[in-house]
C-alpha positions in Angstrom: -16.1 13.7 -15.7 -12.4 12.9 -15.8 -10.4 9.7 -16.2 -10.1 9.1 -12.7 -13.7 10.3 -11.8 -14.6 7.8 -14.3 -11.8 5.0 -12.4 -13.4 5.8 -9.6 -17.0 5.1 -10.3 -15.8 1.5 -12.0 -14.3 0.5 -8.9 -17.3 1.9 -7.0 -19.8 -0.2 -9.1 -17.9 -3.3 -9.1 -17.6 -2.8 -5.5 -21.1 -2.4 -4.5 -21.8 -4.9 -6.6 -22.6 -8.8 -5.8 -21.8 -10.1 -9.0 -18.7 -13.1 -10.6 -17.0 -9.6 -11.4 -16.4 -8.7 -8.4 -15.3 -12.3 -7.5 -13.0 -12.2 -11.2 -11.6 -9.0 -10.1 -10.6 -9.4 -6.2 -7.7 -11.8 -7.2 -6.4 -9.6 -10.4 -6.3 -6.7 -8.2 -3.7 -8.6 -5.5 -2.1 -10.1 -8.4 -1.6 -6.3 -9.8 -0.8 -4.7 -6.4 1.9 -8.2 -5.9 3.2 -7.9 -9.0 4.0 -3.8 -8.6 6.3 -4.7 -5.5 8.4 -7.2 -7.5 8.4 -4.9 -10.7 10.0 -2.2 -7.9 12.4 -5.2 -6.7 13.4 -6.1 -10.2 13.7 -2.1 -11.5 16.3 -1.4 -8.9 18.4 -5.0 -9.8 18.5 -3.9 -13.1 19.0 0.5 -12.3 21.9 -0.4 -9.9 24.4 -1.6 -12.6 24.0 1.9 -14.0 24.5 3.6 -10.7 28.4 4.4 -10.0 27.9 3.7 -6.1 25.6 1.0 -3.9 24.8 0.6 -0.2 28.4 -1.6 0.3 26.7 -3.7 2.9 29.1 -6.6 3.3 27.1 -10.0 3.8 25.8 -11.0 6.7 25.4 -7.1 8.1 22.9 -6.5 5.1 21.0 -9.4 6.2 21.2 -8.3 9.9 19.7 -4.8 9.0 17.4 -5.9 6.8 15.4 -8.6 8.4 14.2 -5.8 11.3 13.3 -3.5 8.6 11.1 -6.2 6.9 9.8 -7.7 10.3 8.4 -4.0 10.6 7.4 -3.8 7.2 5.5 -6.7 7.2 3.4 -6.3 10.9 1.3 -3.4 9.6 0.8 -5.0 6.2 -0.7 -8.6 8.0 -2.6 -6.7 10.5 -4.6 -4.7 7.9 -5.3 -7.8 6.3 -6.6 -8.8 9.4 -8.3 -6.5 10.0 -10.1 -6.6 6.5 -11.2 -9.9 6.6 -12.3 -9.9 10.1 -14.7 -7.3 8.4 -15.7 -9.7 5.2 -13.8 -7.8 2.9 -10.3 -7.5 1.3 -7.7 -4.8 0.8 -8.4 -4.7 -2.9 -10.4 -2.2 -3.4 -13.1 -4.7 -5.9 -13.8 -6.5 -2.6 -13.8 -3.8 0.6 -15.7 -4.6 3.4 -19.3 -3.5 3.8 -18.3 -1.0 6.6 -15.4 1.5 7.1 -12.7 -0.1 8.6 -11.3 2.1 11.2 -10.6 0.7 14.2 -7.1 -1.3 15.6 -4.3 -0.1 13.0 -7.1 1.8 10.8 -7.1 4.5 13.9 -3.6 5.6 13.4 -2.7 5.4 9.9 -5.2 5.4 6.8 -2.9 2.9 4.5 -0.9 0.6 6.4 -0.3 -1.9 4.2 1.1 1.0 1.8 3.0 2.3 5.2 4.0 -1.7 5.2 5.3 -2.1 1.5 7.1 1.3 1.7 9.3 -0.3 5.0 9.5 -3.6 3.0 10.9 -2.1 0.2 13.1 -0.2 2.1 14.2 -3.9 3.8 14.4 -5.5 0.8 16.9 -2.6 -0.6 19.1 -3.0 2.3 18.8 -6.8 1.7 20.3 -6.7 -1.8 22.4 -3.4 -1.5 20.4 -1.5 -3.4 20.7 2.6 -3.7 18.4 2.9 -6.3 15.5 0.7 -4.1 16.2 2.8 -0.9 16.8 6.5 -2.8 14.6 6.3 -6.3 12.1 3.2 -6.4 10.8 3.3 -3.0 10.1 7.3 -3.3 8.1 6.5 -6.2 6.5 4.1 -5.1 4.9 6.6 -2.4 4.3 8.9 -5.4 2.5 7.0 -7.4 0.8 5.5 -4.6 -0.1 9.0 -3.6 -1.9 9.9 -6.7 -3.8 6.7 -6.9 -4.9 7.2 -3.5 -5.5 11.1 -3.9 -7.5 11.0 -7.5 -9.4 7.7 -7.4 -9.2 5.1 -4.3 -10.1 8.2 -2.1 -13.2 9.9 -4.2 -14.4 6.2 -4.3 -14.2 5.7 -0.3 -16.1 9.2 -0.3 -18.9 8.2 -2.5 -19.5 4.7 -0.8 -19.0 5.9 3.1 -19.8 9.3 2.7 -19.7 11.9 5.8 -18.0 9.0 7.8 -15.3 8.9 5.2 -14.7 12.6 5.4 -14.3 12.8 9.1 -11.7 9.7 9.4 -9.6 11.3 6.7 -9.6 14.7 8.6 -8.6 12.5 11.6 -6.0 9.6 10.7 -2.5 10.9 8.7 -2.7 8.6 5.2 0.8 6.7 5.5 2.9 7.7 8.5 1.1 7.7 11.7 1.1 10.6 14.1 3.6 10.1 16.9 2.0 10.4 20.8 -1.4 9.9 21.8 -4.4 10.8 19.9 
């Protein structure tokens, strides 16, 4: 059993599990996931000063671009939270909801609030001028969110919903949603 086999069974016991753990965990998980955005944030602050070039957005035009960028962003991030806790569960993957949350946003994209964080990022780059947000940061952002998702959040979802699992994943893209009707 590998590292992220074994990542994946923690987060499956702790999940399926009705114990303070669970209730410890749920918070340090959104603190972790918060705290991953900013670290992105504060990365590019500190990579632009290295970088011979930036965005050159004067003020207010960056601010004009960037608040329909994070309005977007934001709307698929909220509405998965939504939809979590109208299912008595969180996003964090110590707390999920009892069921398989695919209905509303969940029917066209897997990860929206990923999908929302990567169009935030991308805001929040155009906000402050930043290349390296926009061009390096946000890129490996999806990466890395990509092989969490791929080695341990996924094999956990299949364990825990099974066949049900298998067939939405077949079905719904994981980040960008499929353009057109079903």
């Amino acid at each position: 059993m590998g590292l992220s086999d074994r990542y994946a069974e923690i987060l499956y016991q702790i999940a399926t599990s009705r114990n303070r753990l669970k209730i410890i965990m749920t918070p340090v998980g959104a603190i972790f996931w918060f705290g991953f955005g900013v670290l992105m944030v504060l990365a590019s602050l500190w990579l632009d000063r290295f970088l011979p070039m930036s965005l050159g957005l004067p003020s207010p035009v960056n601010i004009f671009s960037a608040t329909p960028v994070l309005i977007m962003g934001a709307t698929p991030s909220l509405w998965a939270l939504y939809r979590f806790i109208k299912a008595r569960g969180t996003p964090v993957p110590f707390n999920p909801p009892p069921r398989l949350v695919t209905g509303g946003i969940y029917s066209r994209v897997r990860n929206p609030m990923v999908l929302g964080w990567i169009i935030m990022l991308i805001g929040v780059g155009l906000l402050l001028n930043s290349i390296s947000l926009i061009f390096i940061l946000t890129p490996l952002f999806m990466l890395l969110n990509f092989v969490y998702l791929k080695t341990i959040e996924e094999k956990e979802m299949e364990k825990k919903f099974g066949e049900e699992y298998l067939k939405y994943k077949q079905n719904v893209p994981m980040f960008f949603p499929r353009l057109g009707s079903k």
